[in-house]
PQR file of N, CA, C, O and H, with PARSE charges and radii, in Angstrom:
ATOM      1  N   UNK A   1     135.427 122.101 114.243 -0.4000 1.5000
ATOM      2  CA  UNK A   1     134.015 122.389 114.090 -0.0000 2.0000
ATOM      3  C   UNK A   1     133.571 122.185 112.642  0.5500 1.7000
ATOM      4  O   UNK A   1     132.428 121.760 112.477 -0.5500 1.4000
ATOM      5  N   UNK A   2     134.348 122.441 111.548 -0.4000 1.5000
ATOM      6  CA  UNK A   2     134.204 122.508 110.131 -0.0000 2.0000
ATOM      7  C   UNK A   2     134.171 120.929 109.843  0.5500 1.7000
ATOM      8  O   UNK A   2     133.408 120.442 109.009 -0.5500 1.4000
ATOM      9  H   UNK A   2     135.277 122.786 111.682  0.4000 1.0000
ATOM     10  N   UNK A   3     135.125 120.132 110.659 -0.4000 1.5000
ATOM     11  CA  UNK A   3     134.860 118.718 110.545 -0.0000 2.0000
ATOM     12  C   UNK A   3     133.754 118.420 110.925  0.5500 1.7000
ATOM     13  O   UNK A   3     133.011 118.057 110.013 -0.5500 1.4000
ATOM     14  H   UNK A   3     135.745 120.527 111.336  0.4000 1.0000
ATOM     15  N   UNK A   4     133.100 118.422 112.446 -0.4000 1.5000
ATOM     16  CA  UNK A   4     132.158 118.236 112.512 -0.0000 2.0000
ATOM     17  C   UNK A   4     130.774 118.007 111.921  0.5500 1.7000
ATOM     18  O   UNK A   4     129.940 117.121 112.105 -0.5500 1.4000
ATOM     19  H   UNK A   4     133.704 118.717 113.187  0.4000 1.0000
ATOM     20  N   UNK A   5     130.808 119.392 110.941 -0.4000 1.5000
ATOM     21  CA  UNK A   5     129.631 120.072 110.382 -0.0000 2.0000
ATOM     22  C   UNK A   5     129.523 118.767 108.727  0.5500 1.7000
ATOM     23  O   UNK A   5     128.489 118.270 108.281 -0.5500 1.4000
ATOM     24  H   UNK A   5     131.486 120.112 110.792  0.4000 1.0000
ATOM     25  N   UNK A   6     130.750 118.594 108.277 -0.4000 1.5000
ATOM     26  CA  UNK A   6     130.575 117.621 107.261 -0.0000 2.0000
ATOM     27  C   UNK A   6     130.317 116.401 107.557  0.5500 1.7000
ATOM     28  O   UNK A   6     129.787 115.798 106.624 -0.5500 1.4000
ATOM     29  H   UNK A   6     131.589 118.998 108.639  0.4000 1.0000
ATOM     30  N   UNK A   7     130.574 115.467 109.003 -0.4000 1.5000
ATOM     31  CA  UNK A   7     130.355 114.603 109.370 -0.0000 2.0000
ATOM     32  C   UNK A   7     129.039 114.401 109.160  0.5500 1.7000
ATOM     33  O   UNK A   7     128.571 113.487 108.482 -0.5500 1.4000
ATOM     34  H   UNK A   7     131.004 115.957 109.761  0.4000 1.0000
ATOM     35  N   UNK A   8     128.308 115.411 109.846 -0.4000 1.5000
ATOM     36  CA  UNK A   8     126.748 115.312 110.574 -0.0000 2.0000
ATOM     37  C   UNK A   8     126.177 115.714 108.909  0.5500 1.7000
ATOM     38  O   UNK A   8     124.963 115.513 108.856 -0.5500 1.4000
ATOM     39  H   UNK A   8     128.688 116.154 110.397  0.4000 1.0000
ATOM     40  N   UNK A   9     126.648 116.135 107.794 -0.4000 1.5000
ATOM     41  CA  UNK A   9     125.618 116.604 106.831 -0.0000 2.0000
ATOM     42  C   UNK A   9     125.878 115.235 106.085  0.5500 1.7000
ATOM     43  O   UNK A   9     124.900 114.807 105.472 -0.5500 1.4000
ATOM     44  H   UNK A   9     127.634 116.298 107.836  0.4000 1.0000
ATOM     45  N   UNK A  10     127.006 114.492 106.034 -0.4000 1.5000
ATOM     46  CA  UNK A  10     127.254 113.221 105.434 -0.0000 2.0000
ATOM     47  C   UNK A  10     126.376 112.366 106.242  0.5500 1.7000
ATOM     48  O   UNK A  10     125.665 111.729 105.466 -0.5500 1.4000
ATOM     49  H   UNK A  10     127.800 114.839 106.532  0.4000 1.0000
ATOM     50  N   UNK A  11     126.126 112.084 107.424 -0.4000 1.5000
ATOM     51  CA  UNK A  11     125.093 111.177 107.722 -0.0000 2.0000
ATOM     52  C   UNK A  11     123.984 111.133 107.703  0.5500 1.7000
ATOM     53  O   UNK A  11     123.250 110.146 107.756 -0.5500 1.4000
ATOM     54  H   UNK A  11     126.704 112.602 108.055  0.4000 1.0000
ATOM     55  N   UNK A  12     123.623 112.709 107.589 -0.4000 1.5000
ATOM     56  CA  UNK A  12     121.970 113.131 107.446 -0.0000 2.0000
ATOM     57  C   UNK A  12     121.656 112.097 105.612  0.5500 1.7000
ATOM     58  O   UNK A  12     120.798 111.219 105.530 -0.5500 1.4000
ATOM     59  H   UNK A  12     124.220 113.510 107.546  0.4000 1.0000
ATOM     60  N   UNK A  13     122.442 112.459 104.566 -0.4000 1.5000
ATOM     61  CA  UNK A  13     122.186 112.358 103.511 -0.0000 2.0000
ATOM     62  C   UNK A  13     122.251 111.202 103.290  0.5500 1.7000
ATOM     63  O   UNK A  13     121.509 110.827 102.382 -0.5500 1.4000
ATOM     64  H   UNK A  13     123.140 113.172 104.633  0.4000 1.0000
ATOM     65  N   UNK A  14     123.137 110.105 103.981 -0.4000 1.5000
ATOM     66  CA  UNK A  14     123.089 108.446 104.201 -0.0000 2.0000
ATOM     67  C   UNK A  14     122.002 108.268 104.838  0.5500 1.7000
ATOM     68  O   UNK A  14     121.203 107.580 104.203 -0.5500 1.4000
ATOM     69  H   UNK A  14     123.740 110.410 104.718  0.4000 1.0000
ATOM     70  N   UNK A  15     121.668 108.590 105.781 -0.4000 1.5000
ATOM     71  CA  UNK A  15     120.407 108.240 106.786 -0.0000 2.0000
ATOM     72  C   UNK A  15     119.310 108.342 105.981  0.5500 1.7000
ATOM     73  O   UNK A  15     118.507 107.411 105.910 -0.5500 1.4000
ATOM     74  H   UNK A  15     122.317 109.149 106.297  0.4000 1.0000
ATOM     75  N   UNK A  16     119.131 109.664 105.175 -0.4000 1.5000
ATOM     76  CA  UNK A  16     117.796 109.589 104.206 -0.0000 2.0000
ATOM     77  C   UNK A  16     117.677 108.958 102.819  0.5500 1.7000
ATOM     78  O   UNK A  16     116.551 108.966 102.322 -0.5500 1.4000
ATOM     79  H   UNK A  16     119.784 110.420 105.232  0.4000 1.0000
ATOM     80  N   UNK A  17     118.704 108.401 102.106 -0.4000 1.5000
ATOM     81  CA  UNK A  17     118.739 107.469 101.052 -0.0000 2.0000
ATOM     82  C   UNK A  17     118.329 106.160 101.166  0.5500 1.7000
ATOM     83  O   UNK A  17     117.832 105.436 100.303 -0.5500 1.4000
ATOM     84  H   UNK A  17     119.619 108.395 102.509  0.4000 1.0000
ATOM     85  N   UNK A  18     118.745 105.786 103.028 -0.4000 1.5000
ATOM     86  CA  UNK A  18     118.429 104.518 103.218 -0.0000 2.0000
ATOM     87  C   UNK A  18     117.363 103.953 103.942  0.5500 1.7000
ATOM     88  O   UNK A  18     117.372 102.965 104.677 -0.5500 1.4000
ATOM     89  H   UNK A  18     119.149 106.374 103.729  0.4000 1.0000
ATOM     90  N   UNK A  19     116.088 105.002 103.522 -0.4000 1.5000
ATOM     91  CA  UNK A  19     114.688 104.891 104.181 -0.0000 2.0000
ATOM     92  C   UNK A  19     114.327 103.622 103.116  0.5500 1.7000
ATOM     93  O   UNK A  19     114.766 103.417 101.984 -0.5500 1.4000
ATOM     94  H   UNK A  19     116.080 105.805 102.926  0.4000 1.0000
ATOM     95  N   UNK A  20     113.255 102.776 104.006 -0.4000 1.5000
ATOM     96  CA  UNK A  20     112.618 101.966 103.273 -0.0000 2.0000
ATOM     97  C   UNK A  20     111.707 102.393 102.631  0.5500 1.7000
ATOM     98  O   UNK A  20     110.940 103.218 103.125 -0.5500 1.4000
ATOM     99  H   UNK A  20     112.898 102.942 104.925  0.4000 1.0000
ATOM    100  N   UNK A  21     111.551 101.897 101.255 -0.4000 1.5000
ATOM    101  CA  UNK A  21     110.145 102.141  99.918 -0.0000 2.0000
ATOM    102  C   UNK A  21     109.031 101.776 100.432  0.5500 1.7000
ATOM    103  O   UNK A  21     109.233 100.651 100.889 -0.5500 1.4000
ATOM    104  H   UNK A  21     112.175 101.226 100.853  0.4000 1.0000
ATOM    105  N   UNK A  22     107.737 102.149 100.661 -0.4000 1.5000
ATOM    106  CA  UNK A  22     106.523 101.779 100.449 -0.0000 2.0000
ATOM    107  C   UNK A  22     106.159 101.938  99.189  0.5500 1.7000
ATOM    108  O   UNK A  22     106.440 102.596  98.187 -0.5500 1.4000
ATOM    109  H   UNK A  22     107.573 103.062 100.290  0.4000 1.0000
ATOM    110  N   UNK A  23     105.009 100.624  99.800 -0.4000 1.5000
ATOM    111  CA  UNK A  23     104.489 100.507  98.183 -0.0000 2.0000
ATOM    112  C   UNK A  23     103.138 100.668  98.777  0.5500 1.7000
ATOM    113  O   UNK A  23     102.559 100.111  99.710 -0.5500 1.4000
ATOM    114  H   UNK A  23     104.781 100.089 100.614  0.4000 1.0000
ATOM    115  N   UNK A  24     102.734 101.865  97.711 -0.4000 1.5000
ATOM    116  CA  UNK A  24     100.956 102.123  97.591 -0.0000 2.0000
ATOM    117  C   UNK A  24     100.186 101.556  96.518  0.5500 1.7000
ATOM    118  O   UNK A  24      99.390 102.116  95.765 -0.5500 1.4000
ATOM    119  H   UNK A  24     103.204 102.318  96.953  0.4000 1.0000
ATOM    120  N   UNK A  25     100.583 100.249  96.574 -0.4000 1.5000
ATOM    121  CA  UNK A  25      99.473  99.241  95.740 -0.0000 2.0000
ATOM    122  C   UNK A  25      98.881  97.942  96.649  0.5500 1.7000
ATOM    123  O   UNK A  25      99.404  97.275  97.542 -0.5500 1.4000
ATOM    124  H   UNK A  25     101.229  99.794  97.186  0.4000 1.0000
ATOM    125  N   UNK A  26      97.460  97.886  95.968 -0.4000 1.5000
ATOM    126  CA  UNK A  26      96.799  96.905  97.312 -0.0000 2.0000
ATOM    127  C   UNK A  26      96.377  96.731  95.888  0.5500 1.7000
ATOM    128  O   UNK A  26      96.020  97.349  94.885 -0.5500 1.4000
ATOM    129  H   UNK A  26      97.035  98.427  95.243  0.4000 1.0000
ATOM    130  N   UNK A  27      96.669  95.299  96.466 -0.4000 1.5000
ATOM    131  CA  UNK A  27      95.185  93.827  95.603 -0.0000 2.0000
ATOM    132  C   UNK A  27      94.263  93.384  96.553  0.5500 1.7000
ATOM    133  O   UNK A  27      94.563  93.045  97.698 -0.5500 1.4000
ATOM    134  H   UNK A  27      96.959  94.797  97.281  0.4000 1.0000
ATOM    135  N   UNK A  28      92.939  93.388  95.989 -0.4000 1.5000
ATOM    136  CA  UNK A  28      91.638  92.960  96.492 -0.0000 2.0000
ATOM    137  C   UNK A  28      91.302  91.906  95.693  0.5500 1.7000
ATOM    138  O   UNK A  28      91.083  92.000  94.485 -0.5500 1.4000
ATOM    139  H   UNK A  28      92.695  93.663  95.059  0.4000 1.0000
ATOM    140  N   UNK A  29      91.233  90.403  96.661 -0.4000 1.5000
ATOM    141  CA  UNK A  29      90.709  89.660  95.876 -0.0000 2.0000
ATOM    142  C   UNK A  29      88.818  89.125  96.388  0.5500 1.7000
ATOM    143  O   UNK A  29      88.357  88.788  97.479 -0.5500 1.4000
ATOM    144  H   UNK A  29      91.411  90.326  97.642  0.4000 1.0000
ATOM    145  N   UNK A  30      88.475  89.204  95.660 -0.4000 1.5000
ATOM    146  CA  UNK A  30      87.095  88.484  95.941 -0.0000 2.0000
ATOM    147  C   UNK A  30      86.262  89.719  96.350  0.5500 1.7000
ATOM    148  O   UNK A  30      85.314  89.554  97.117 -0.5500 1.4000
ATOM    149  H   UNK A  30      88.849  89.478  94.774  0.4000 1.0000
ATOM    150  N   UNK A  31      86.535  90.832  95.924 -0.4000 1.5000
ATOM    151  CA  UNK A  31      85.604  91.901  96.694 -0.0000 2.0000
ATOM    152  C   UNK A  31      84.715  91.766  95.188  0.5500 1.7000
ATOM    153  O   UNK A  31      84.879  91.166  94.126 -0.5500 1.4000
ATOM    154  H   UNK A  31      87.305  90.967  95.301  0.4000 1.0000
ATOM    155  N   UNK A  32      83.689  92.696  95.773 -0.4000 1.5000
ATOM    156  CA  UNK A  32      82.138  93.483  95.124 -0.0000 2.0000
ATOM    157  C   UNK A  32      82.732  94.602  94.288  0.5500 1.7000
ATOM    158  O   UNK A  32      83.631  95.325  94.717 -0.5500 1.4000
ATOM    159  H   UNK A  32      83.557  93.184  96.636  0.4000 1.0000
ATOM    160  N   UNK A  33      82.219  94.715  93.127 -0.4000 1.5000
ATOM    161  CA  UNK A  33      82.718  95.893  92.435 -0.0000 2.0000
ATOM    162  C   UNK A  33      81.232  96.539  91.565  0.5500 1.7000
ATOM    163  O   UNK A  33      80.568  96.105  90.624 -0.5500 1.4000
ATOM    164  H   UNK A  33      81.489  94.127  92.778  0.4000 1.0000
ATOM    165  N   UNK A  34      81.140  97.821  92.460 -0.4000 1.5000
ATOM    166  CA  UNK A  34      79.879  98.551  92.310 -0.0000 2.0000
ATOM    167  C   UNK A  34      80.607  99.489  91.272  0.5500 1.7000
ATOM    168  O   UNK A  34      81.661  99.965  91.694 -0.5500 1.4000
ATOM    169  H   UNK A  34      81.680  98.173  93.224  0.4000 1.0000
ATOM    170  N   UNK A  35      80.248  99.833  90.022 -0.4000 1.5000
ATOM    171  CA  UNK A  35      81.224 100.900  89.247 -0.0000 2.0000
ATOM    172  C   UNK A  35      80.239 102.445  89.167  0.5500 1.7000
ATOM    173  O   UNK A  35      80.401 103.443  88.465 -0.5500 1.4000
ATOM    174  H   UNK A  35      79.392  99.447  89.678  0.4000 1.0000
ATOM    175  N   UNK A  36      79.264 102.141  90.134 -0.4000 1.5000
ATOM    176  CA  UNK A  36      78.135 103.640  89.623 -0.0000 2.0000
ATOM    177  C   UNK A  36      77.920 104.187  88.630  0.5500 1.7000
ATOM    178  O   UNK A  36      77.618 105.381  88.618 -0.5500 1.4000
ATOM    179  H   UNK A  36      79.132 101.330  90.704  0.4000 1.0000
ATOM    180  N   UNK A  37      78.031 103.360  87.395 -0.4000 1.5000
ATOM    181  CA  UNK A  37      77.336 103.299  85.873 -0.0000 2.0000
ATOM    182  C   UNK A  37      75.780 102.624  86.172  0.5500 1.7000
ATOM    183  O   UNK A  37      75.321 102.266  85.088 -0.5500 1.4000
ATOM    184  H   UNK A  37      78.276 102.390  87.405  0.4000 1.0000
ATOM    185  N   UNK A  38      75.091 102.417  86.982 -0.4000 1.5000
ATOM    186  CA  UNK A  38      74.052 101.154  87.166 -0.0000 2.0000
ATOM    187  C   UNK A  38      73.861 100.184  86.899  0.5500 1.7000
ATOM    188  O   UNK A  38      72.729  99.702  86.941 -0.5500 1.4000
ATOM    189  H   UNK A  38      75.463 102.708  87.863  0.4000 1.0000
ATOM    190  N   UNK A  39      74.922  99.537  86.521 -0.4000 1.5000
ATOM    191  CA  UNK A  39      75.299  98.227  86.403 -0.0000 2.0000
ATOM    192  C   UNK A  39      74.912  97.560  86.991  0.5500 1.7000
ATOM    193  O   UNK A  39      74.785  98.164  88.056 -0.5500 1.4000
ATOM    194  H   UNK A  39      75.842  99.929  86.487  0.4000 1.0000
ATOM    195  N   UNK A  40      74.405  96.147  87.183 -0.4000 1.5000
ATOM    196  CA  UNK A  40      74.645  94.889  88.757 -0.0000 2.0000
ATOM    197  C   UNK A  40      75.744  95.113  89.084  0.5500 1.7000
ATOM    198  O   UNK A  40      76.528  95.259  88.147 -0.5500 1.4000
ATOM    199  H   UNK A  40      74.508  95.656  86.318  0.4000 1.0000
ATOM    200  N   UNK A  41      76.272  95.235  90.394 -0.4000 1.5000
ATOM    201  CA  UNK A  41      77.160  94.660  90.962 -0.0000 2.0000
ATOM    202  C   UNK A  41      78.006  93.544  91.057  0.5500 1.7000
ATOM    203  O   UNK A  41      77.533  92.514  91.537 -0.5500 1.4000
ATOM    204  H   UNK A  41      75.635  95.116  91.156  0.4000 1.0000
ATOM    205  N   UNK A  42      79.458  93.573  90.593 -0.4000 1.5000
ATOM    206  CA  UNK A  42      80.262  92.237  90.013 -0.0000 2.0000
ATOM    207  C   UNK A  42      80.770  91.682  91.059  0.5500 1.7000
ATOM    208  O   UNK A  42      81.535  92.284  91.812 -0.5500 1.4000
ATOM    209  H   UNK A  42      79.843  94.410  90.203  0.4000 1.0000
ATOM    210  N   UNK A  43      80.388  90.417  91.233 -0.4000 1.5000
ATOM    211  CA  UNK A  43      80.717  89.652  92.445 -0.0000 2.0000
ATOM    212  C   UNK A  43      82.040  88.825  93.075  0.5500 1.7000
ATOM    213  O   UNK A  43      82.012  87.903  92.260 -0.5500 1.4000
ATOM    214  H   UNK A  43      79.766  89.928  90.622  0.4000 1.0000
ATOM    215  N   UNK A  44      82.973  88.559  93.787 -0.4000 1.5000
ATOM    216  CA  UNK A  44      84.197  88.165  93.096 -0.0000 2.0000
ATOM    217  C   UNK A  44      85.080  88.086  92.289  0.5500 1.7000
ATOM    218  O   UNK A  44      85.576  87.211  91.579 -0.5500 1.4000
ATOM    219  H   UNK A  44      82.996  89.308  94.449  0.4000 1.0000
ATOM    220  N   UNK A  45      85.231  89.227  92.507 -0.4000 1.5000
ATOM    221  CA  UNK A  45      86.477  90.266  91.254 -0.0000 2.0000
ATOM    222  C   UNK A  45      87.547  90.913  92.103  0.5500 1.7000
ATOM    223  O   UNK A  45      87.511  91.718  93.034 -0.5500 1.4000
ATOM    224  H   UNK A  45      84.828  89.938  93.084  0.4000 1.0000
ATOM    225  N   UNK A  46      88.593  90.229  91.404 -0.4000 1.5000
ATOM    226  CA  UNK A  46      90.164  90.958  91.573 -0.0000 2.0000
ATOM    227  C   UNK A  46      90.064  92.801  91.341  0.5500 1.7000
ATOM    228  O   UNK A  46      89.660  93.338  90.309 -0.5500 1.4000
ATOM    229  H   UNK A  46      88.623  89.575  90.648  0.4000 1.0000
ATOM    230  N   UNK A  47      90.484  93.431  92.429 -0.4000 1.5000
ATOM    231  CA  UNK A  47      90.907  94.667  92.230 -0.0000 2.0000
ATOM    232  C   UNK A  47      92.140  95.003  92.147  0.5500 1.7000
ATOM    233  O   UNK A  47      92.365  94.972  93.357 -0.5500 1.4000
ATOM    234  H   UNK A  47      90.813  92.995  93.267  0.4000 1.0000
ATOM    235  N   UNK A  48      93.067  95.282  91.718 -0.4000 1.5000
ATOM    236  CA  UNK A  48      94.434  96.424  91.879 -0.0000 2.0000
ATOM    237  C   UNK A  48      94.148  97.618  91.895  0.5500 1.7000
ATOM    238  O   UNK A  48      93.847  98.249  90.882 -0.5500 1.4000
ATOM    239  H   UNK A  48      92.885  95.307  90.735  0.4000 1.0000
ATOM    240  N   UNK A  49      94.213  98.205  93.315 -0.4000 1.5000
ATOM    241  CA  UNK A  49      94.640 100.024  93.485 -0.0000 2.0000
ATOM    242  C   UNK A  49      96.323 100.232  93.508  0.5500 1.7000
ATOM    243  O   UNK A  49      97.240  99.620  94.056 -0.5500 1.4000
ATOM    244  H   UNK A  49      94.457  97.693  94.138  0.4000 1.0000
ATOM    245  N   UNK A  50      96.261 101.186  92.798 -0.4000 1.5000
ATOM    246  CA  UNK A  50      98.291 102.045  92.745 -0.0000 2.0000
ATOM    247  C   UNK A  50      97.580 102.966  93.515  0.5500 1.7000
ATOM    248  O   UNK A  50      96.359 103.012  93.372 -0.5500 1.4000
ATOM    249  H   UNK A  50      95.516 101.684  92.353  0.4000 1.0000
ATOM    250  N   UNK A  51      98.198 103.788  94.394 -0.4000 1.5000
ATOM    251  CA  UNK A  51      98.618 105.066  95.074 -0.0000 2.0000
ATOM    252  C   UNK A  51      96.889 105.876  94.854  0.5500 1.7000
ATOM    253  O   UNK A  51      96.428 106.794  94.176 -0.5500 1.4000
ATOM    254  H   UNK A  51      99.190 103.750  94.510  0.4000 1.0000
ATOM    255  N   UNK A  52      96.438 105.012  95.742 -0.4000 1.5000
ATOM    256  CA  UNK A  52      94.695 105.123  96.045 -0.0000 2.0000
ATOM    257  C   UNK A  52      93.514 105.426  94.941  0.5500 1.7000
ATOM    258  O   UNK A  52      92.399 105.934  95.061 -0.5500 1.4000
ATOM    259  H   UNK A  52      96.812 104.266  96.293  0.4000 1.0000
ATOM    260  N   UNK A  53      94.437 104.746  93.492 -0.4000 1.5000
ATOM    261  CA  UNK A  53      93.517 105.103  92.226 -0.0000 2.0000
ATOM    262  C   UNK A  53      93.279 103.607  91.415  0.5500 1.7000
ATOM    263  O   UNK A  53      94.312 102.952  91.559 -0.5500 1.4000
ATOM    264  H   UNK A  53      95.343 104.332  93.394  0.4000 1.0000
ATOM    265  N   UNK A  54      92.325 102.893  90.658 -0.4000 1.5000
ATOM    266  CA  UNK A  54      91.970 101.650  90.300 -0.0000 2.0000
ATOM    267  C   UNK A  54      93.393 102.551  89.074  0.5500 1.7000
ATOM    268  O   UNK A  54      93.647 103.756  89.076 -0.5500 1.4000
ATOM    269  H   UNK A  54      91.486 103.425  90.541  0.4000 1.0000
ATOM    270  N   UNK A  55      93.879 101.765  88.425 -0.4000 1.5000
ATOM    271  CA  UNK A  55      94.559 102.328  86.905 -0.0000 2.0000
ATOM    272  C   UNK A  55      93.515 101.724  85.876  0.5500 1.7000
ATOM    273  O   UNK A  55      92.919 100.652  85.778 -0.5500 1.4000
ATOM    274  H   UNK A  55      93.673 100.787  88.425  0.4000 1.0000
ATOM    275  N   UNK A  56      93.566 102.851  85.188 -0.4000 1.5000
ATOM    276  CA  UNK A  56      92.513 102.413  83.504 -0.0000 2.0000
ATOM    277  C   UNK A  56      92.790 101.586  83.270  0.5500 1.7000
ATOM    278  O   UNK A  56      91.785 101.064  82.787 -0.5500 1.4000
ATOM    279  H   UNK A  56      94.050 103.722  85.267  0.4000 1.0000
ATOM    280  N   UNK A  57      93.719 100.777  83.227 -0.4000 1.5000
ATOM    281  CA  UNK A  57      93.795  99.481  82.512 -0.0000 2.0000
ATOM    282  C   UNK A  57      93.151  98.140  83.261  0.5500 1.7000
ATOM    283  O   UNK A  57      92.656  97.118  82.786 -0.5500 1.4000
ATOM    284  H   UNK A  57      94.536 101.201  83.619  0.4000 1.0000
ATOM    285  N   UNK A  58      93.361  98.566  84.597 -0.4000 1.5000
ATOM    286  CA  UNK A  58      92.572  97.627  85.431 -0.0000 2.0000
ATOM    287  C   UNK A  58      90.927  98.262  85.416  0.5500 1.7000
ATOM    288  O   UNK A  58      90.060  97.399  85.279 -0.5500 1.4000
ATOM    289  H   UNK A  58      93.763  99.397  84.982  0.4000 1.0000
ATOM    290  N   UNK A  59      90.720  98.893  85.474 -0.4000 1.5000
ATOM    291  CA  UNK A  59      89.320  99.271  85.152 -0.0000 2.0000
ATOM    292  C   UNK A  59      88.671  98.923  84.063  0.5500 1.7000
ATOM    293  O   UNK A  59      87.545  98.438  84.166 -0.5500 1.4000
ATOM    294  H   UNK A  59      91.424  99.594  85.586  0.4000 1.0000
ATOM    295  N   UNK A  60      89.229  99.098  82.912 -0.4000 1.5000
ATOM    296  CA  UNK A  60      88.704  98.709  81.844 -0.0000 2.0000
ATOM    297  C   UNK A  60      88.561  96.851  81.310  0.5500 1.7000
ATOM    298  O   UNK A  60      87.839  96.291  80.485 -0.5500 1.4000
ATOM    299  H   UNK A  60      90.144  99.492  82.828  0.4000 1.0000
ATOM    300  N   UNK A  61      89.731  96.310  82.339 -0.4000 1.5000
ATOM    301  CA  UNK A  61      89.052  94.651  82.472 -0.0000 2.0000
ATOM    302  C   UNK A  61      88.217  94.651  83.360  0.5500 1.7000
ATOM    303  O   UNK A  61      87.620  93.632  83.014 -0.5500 1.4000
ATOM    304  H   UNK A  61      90.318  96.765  83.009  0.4000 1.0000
ATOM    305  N   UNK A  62      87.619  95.038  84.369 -0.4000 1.5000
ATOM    306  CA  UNK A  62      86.459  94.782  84.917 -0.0000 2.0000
ATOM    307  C   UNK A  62      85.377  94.709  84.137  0.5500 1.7000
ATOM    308  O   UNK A  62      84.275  94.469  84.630 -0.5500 1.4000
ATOM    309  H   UNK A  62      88.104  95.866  84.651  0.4000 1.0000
TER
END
């Protein structure tokens, strides 16, 4: 039973190391970029979102 119990905790801990990565980054190409400063609206512009946020650095080239 003591064997057992190390078997099944050794595969739990293999089984969860070897989940696949998502990646929470999306590129938008050619979209509208409204920034709600009142700006015009920029027409055909590259976006990069990371993990559902623009990053400052991509914001600040827009």
């Amino acid at each position: 039973m003591k064997y057992l119990l190390i078997i099944l905790v050794s595969l739990g801990s293999l089984l969860s190391s070897a989940t696949a990565e998502v990646s929470n980054t999306t590129f938008l190409n050619g979209a509208t970029v409204i920034d709600g400063t009142g700006a015009e609206p920029r027409p055909n512009t590259a976006v990069l979102i990371e993990a559902a946020r623009v990053p400052e650095s991509a914001a600040s080239m827009l």
